[in-house]
TORKOL-4160 file (C-alpha; in steps of 0.2 Angstrom, whole numbers, padded with zeros to 4 digits, m for minus):
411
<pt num="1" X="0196" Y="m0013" Z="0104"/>
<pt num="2" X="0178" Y="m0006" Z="0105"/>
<pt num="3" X="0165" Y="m0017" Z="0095"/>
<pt num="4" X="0152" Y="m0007" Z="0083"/>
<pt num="5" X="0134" Y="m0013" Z="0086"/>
<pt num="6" X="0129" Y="m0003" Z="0071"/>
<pt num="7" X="0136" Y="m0018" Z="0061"/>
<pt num="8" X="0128" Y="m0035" Z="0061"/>
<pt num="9" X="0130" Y="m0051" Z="0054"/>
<pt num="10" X="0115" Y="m0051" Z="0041"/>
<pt num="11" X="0117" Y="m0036" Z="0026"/>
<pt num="12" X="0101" Y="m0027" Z="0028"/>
<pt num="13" X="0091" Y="m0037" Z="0013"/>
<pt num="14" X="0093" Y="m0053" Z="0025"/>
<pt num="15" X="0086" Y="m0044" Z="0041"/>
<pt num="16" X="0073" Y="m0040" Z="0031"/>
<pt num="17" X="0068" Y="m0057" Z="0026"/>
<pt num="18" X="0068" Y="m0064" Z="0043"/>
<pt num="19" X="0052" Y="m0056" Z="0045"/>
<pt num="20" X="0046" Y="m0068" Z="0033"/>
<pt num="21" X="0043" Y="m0085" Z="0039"/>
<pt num="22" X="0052" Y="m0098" Z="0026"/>
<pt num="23" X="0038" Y="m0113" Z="0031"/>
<pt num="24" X="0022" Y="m0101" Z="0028"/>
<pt num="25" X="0029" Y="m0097" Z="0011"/>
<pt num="26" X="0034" Y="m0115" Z="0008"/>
<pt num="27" X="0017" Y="m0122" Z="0014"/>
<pt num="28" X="0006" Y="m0108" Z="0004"/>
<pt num="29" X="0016" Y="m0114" Z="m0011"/>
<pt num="30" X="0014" Y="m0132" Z="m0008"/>
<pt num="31" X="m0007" Y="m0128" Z="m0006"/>
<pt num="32" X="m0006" Y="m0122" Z="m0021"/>
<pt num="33" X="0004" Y="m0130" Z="m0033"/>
<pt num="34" X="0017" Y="m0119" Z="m0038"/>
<pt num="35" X="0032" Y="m0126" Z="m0035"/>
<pt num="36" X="0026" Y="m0142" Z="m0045"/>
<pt num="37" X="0038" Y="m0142" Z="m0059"/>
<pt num="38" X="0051" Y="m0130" Z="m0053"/>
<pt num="39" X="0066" Y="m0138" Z="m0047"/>
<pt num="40" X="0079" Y="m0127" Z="m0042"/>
<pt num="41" X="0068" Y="m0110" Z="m0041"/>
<pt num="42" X="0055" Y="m0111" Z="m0028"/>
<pt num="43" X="0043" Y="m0100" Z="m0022"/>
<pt num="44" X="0052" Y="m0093" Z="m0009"/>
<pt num="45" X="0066" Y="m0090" Z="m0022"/>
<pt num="46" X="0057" Y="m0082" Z="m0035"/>
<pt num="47" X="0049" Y="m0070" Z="m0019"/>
<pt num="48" X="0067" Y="m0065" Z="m0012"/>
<pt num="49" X="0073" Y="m0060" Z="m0033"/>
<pt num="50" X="0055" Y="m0049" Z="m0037"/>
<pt num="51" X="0059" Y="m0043" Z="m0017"/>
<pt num="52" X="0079" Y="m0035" Z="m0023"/>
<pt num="53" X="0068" Y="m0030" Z="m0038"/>
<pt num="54" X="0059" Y="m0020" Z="m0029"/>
<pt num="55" X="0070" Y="m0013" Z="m0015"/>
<pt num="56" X="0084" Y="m0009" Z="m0029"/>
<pt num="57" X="0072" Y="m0002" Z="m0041"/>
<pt num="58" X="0079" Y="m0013" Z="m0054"/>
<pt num="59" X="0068" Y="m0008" Z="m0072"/>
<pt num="60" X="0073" Y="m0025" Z="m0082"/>
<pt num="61" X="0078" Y="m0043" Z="m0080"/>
<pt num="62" X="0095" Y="m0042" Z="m0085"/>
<pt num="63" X="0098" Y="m0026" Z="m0069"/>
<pt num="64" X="0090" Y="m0040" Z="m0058"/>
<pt num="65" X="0100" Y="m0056" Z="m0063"/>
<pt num="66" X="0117" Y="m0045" Z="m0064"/>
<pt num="67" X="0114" Y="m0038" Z="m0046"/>
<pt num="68" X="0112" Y="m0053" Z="m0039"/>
<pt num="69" X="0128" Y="m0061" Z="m0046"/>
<pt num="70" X="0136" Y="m0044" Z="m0039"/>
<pt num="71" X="0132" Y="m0049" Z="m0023"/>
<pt num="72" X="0134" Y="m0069" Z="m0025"/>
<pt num="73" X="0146" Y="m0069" Z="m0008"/>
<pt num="74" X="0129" Y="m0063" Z="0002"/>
<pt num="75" X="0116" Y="m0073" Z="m0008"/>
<pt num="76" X="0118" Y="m0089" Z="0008"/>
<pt num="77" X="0111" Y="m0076" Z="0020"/>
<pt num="78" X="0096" Y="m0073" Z="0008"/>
<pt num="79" X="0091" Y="m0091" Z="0007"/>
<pt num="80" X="0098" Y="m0092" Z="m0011"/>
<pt num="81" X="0109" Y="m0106" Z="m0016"/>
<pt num="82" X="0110" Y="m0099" Z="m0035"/>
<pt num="83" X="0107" Y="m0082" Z="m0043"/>
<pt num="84" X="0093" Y="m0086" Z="m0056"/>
<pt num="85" X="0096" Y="m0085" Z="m0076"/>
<pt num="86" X="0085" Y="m0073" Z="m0086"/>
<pt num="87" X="0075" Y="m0085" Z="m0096"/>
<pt num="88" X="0070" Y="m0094" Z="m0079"/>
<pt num="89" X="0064" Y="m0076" Z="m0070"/>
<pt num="90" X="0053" Y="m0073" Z="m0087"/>
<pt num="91" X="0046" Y="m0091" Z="m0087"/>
<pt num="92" X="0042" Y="m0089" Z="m0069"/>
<pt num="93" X="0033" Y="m0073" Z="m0070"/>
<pt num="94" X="0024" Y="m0079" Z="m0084"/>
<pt num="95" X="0021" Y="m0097" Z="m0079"/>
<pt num="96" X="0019" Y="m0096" Z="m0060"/>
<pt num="97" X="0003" Y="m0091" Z="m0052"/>
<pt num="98" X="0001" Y="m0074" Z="m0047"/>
<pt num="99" X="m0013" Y="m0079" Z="m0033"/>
<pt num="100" X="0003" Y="m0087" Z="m0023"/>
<pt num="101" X="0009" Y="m0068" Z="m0022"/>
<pt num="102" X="m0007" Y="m0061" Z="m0016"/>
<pt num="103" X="m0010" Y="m0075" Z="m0003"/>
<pt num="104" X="0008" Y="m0071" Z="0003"/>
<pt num="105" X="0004" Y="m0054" Z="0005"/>
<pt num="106" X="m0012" Y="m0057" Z="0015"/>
<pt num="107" X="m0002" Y="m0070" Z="0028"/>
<pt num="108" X="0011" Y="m0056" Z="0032"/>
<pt num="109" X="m0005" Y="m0043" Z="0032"/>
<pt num="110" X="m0012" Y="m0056" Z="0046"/>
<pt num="111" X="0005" Y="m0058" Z="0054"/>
<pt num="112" X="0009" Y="m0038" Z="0057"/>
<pt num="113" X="m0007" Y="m0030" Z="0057"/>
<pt num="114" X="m0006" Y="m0027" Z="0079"/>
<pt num="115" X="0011" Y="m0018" Z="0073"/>
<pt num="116" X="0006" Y="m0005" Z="0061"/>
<pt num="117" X="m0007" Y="0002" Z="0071"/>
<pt num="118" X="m0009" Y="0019" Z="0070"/>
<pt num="119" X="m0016" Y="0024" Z="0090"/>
<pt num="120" X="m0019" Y="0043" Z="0085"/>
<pt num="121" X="m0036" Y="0035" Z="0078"/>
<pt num="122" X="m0050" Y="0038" Z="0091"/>
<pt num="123" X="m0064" Y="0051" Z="0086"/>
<pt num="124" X="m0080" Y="0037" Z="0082"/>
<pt num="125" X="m0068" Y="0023" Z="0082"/>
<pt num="126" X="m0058" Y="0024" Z="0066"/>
<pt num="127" X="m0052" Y="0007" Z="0070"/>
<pt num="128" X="m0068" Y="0001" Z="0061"/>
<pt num="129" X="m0067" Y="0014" Z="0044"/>
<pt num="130" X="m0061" Y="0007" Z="0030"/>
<pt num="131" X="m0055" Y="0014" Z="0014"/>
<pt num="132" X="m0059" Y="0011" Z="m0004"/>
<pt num="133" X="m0052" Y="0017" Z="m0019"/>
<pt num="134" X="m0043" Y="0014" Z="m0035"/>
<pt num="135" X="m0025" Y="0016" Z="m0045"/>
<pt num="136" X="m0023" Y="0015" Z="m0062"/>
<pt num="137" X="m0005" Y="0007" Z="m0069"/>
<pt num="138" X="m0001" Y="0012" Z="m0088"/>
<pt num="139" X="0006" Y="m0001" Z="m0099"/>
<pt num="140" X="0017" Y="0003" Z="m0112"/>
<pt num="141" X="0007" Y="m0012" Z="m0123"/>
<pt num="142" X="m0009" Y="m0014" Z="m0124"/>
<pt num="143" X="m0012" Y="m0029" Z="m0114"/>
<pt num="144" X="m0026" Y="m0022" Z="m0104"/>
<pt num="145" X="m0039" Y="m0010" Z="m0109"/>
<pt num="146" X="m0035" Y="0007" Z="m0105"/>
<pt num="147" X="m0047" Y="0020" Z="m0098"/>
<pt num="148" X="m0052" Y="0034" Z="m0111"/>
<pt num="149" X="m0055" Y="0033" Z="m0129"/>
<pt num="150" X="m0046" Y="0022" Z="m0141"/>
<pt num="151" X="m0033" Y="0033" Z="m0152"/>
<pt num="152" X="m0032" Y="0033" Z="m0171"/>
<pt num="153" X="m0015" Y="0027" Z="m0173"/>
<pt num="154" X="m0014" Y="0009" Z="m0164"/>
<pt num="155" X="0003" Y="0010" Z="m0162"/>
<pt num="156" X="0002" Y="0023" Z="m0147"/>
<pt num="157" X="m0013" Y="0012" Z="m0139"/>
<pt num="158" X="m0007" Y="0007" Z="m0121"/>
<pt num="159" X="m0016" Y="m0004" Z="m0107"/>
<pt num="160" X="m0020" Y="0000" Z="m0089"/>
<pt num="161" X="m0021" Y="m0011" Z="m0073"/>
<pt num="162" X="m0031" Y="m0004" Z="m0061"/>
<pt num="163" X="m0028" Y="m0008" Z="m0043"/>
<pt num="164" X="m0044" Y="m0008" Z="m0033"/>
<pt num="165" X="m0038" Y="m0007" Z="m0015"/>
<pt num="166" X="m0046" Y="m0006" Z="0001"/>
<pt num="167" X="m0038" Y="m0001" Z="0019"/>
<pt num="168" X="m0041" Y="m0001" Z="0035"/>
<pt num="169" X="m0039" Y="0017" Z="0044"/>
<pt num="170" X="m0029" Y="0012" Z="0057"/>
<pt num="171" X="m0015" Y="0002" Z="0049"/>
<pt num="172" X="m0013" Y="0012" Z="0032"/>
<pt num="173" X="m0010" Y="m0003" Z="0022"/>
<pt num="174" X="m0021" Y="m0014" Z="0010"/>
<pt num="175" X="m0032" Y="m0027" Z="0017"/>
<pt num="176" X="m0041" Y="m0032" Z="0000"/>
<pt num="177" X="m0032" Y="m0030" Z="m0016"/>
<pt num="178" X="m0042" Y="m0034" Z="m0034"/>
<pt num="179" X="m0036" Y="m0029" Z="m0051"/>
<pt num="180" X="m0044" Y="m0025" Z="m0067"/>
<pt num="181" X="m0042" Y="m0017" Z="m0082"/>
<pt num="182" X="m0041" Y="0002" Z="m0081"/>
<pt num="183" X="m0059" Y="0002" Z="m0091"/>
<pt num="184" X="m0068" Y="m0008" Z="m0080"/>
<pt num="185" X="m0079" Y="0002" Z="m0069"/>
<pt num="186" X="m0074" Y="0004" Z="m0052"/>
<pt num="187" X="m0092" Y="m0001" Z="m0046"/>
<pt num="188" X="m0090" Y="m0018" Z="m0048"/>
<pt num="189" X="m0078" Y="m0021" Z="m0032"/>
<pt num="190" X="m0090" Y="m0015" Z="m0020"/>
<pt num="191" X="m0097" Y="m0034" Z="m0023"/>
<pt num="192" X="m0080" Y="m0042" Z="m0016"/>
<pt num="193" X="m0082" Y="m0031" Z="0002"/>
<pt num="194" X="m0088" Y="m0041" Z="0017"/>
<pt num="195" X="m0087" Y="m0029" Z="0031"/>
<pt num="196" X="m0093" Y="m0034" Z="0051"/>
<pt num="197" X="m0109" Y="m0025" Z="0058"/>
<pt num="198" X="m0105" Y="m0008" Z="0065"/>
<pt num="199" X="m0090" Y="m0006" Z="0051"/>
<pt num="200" X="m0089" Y="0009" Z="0043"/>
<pt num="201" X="m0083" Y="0012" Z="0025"/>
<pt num="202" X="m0079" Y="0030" Z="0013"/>
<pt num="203" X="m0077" Y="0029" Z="m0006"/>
<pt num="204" X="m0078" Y="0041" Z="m0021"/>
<pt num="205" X="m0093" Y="0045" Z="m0033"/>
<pt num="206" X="m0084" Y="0033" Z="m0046"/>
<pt num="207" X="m0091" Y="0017" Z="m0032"/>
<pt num="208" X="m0110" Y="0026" Z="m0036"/>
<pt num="209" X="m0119" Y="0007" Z="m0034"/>
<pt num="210" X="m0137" Y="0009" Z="m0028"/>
<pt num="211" X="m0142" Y="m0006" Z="m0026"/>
<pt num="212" X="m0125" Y="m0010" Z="m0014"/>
<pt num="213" X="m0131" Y="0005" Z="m0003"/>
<pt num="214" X="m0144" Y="m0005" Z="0001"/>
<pt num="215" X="m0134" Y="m0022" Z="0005"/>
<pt num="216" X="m0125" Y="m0011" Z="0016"/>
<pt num="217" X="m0139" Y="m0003" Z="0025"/>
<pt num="218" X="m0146" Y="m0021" Z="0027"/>
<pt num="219" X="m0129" Y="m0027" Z="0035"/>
<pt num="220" X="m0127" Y="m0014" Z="0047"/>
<pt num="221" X="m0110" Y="m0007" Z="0038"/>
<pt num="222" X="m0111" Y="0013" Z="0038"/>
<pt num="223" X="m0105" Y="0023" Z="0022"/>
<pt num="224" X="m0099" Y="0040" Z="0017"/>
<pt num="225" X="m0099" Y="0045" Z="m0002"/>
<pt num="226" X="m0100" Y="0060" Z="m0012"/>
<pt num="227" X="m0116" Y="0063" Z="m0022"/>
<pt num="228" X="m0120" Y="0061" Z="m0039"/>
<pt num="229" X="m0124" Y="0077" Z="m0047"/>
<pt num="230" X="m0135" Y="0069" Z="m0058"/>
<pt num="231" X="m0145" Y="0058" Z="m0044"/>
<pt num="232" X="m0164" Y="0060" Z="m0043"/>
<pt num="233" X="m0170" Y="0061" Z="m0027"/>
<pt num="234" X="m0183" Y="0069" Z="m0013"/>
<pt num="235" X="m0182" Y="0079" Z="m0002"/>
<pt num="236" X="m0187" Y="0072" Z="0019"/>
<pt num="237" X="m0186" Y="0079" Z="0033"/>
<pt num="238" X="m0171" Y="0093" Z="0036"/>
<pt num="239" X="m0162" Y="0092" Z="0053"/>
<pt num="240" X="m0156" Y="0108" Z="0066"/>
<pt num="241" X="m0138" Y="0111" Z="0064"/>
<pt num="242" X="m0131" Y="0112" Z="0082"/>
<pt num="243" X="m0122" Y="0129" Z="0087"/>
<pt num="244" X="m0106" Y="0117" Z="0092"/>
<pt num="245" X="m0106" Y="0109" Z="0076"/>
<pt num="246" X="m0092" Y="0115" Z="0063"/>
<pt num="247" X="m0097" Y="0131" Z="0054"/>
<pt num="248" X="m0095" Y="0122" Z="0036"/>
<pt num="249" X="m0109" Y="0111" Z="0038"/>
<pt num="250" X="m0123" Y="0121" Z="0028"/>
<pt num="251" X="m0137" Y="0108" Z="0026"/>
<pt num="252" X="m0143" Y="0092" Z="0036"/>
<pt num="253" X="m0157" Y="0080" Z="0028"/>
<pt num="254" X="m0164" Y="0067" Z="0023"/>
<pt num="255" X="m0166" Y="0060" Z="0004"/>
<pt num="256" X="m0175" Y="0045" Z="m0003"/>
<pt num="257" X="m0164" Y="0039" Z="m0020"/>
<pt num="258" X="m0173" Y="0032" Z="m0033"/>
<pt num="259" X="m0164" Y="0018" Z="m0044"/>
<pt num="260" X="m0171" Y="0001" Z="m0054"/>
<pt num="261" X="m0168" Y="m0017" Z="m0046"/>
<pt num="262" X="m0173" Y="m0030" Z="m0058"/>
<pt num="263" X="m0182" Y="m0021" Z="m0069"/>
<pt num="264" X="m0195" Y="m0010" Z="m0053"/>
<pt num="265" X="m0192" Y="0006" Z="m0048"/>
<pt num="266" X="m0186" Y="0007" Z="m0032"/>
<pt num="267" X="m0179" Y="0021" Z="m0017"/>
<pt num="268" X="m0168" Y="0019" Z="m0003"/>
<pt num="269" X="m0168" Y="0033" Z="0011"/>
<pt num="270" X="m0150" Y="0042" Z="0016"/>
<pt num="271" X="m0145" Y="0054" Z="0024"/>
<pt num="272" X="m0140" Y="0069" Z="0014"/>
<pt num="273" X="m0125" Y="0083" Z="0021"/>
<pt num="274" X="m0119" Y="0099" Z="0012"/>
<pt num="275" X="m0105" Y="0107" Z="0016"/>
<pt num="276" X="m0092" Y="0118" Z="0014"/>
<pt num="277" X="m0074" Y="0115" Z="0013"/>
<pt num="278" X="m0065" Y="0133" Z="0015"/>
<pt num="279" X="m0048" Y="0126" Z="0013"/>
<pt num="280" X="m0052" Y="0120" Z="m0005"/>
<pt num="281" X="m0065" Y="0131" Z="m0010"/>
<pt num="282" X="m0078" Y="0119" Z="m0012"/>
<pt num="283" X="m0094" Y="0114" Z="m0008"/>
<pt num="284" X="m0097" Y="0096" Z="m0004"/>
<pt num="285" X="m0112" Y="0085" Z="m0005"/>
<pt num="286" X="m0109" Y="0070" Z="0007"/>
<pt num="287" X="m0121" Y="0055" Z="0005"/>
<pt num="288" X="m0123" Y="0042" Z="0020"/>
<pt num="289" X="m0133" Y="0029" Z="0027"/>
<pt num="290" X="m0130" Y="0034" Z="0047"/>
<pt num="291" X="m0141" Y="0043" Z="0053"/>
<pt num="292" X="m0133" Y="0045" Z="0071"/>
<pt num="293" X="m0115" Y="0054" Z="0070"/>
<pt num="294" X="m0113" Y="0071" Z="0071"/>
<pt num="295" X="m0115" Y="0080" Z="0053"/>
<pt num="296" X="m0096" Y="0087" Z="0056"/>
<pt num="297" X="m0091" Y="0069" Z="0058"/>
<pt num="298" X="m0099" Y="0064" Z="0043"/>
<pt num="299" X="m0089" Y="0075" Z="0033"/>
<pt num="300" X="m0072" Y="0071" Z="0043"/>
<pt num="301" X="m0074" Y="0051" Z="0038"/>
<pt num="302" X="m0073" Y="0057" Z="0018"/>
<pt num="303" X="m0059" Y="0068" Z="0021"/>
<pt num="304" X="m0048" Y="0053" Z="0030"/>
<pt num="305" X="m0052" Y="0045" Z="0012"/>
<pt num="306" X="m0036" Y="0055" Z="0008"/>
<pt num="307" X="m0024" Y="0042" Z="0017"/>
<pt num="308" X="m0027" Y="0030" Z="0005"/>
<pt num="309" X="m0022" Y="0044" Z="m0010"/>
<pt num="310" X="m0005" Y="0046" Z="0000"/>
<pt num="311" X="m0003" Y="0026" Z="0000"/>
<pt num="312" X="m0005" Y="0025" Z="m0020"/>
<pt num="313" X="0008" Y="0041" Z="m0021"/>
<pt num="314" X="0018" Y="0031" Z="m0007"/>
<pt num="315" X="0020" Y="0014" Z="m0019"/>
<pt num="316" X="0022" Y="0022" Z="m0035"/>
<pt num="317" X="0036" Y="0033" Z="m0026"/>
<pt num="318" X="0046" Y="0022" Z="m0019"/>
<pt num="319" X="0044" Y="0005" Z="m0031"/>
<pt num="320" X="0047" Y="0000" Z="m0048"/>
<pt num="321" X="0029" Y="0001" Z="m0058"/>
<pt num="322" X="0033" Y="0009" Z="m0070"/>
<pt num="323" X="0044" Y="m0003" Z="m0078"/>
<pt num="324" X="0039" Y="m0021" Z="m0078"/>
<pt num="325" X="0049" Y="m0035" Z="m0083"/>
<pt num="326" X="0034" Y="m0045" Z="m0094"/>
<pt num="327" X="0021" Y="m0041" Z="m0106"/>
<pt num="328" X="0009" Y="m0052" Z="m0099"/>
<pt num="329" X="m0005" Y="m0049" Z="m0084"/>
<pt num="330" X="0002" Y="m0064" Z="m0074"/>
<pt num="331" X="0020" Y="m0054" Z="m0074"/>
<pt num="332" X="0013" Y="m0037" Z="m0071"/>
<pt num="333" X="0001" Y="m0042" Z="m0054"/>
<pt num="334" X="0017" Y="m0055" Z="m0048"/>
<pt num="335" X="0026" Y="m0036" Z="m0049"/>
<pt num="336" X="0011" Y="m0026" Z="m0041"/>
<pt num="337" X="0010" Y="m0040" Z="m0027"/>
<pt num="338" X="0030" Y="m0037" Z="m0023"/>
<pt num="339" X="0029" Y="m0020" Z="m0021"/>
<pt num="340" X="0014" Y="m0022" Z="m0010"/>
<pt num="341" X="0025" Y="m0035" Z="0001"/>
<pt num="342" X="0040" Y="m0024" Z="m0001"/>
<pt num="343" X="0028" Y="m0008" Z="0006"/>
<pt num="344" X="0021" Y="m0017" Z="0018"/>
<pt num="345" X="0037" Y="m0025" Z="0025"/>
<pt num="346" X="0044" Y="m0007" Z="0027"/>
<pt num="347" X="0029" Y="m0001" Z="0035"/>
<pt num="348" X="0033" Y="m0014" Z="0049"/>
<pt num="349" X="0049" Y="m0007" Z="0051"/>
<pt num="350" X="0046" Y="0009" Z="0051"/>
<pt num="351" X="0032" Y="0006" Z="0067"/>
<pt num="352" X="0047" Y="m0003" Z="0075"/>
<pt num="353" X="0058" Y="0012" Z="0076"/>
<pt num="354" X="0056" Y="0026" Z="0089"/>
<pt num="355" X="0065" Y="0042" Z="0078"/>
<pt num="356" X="0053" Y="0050" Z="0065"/>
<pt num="357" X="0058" Y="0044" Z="0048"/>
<pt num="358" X="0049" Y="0049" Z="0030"/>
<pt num="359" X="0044" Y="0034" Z="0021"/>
<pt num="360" X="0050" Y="0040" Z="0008"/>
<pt num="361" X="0069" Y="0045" Z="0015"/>
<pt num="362" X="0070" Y="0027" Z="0025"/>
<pt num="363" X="0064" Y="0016" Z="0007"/>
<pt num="364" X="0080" Y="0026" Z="m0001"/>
<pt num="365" X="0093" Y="0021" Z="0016"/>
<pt num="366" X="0088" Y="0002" Z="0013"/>
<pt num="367" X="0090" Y="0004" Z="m0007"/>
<pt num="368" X="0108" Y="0012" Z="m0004"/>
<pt num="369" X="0114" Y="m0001" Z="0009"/>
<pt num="370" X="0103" Y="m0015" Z="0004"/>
<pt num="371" X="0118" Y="m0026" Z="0003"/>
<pt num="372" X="0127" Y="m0019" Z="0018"/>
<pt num="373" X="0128" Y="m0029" Z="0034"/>
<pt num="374" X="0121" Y="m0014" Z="0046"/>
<pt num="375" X="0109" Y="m0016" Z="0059"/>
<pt num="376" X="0095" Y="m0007" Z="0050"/>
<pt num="377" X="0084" Y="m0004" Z="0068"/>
<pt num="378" X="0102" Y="0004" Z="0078"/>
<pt num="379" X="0103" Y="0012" Z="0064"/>
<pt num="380" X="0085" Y="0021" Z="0059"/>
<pt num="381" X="0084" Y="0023" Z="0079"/>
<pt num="382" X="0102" Y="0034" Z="0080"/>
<pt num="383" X="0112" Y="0036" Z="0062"/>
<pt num="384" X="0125" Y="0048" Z="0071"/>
<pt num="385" X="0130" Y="0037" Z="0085"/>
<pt num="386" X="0145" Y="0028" Z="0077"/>
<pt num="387" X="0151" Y="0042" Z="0071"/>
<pt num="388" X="0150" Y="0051" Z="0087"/>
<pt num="389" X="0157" Y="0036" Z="0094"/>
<pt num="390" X="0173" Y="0038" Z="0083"/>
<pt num="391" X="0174" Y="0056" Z="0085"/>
<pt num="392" X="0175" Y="0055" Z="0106"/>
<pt num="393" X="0188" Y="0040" Z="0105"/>
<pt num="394" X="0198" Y="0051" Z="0092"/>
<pt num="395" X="0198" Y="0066" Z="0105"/>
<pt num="396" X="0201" Y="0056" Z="0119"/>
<pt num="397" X="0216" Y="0048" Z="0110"/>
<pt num="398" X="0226" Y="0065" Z="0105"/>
<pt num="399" X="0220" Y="0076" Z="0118"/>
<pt num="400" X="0240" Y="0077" Z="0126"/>
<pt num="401" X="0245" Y="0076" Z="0109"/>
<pt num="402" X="0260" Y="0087" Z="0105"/>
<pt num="403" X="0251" Y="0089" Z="0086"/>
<pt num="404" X="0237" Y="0096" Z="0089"/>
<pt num="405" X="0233" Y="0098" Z="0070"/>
<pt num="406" X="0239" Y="0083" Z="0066"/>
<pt num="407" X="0225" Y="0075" Z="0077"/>
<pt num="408" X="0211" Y="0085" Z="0070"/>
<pt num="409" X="0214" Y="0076" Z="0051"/>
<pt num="410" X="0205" Y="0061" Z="0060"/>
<pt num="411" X="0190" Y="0069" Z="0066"/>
């Protein structure tokens, strides 16, 4: 009898969680207190239930807790010896730490970086450009300050959590997560960013800090930003655009910016690029701080800014946040964290197999068959090879058959 390698011993969710290392998580947790008054549901527990959460898209406690008892057999292979009652997810989401999530995250970020590597990355080294940019969350209650103004009738007032996120070109995934609420200006997190020498880093207008431009320049980290259209400014000296340059590039100078720094009036010298983005109809004003790269260049390290639009669309997509399962900020950024481990976690799959695969198409495979014992890689590399498989032993078998239609009912 021919043996199936599609199958394995480990449903999917449990091949997953082998690339989590059981003694990191227990040693993060044991650092920082959080299993101090929990006896049964550790850490690693409470990680592996908001984990199905997010894999299953499950919008409520009670979708969570049930599922799990659904699949009670299989909990062994996930490192469960119980399936967790409501009251003891809530407490946990409420009581628990959320920094445990978030350093959780970063120790997987450190362990799989090398794999999710992207090597089509080579014009001016996009290994060194980072990313920056936000996502707002709405909350159906107001438990953080929304963006906008506040409305008249307070029982439609919601909250927001804004996600400001920061990635590194080359792998696509986040490598500094911060959250706020939605109102808080998105300024404010350039202060958290300690990039190396030589670094390079692209944001949006809504990061317009002056002062930062400078700590930047002073650090030797090169930016790329759009400018203000209410920045004062003079004119330097204008550069020659090369003949081999792209034809969208329309201007080349040099500005000096004028801000206050405690109370003086002050200017910081950039260099300032127009140009014109024919497939959006646009003109763009770029603001910089290098001096050096080609203008073209310039405008090509905003434009990879996008990457960081399609990981936001990517979370949101593919992961419950819309729905979260308490009504306090400690719930929501346990829930946020998750997803970012859940993402991150298929990400390294994803680099691991050699057939092309949507993110989008692969998250909704493991949802499906979360619980099914198949060997997720054999199976992303080649989904038709069992079936193939069957169909040539089922011709081989009744191919002197005397019932020719009798024998195609089996294939």
């Amino acid at each position: 009898m021919s043996k199936n390698t599609n199958f394995t011993g480990q449903p999917i969710f449990g091949q997953i969680l082998q690339m989590i290392k059981r003694g990191q998580i227990h040693t993060i947790a044991r650092k920082q207190g959080t299993d101090r008054y929990y006896k049964k549901f550790t850490t690693y527990k409470h990680l592996v239930t908001m984990l199905y959460l997010a894999f299953e898209g499950c919008t409520s406690i009670r979708e969570v807790t049930t599922g799990l008892l659904a699949c009670s057999t299989k909990l062994f292979h996930l490192g469960m010896d119980y399936s967790p009652r409501r009251s003891t997810l809530s407490d946990a989401n409420k009581n628990r730490n959320s920094s445990v999530f978030q350093a959780i995250y970063m120790k997987l970020y450190r362990n799989y970086a090398s794999f999710l590597s992207d090597s089509r990355l080579s014009k001016i080294d996009l290994k060194r450009l980072f990313i920056v940019d936000s996502t707002t969350i709405s909350l159906f209650k107001a438990i953080l300050k929304g963006a906008g103004r506040k409305p008249k009738d307070p029982s439609k007032q919601k909250g927001g959590i804004k996600a400001h996120t920061m990635i590194n070109a080359y792998e696509n995934v986040p490598c500094l997560i911060r959250y706020s609420a939605a109102a808080k200006h998105d300024h404010t997190f350039l202060k958290d960013i300690n990039l190396p020498e030589g670094s390079y880093i692209t944001f949006d207008k809504a990061y317009n800090d002056y002062i930062q431009y400078k700590r930047f320049t002073e650090a030797g980290v090169w930016f790329v930003t759009l400018q203000k259209e209410n920045a004062i400014y003079e004119l330097g000296d204008e550069y020659d655009i090369p003949d081999d340059i792209d034809d969208g590039v329309i201007k080349d100078e040099e500005i000096y910016l004028s801000y206050k720094e405690d109370g003086q009036e002050k200017k910081i010298k950039l260099r300032r690029v127009a140009y014109w983005a024919d497939d959006r109809k646009r003109l763009l004003i770029f603001i910089s701080n290098n001096f050096e790269l080609p203008a073209d260049l310039i405008a090509l390290i905003y434009k990879k800014r996008w990457q960081i639009e399609t990981l936001f669309k990517q979370l949101k997509q593919n992961f419950p946040l819309k729905y979260f399962l308490g009504d306090n900020v400690n719930a929501i950024e346990i829930q946020i964290w998750v997803s970012m481990i859940a993402n991150l976690l298929l990400s390294v799959i994803k680099s691991r197999i050699k057939r092309s695969w949507s993110f989008s198409n692969m998250a909704s495979i493991i949802r499906q068959h979360l619980m099914n014992y198949i060997n997720i890689y054999k199976f992303l590399n080649d989904p038709e090879k069992a079936w193939i498989s069957i169909v040539e032993k089922k011709k081989t078998e009744y191919q002197n058959s005397l019932f020719p239609k009798l024998a195609g009912a089996y294939f």
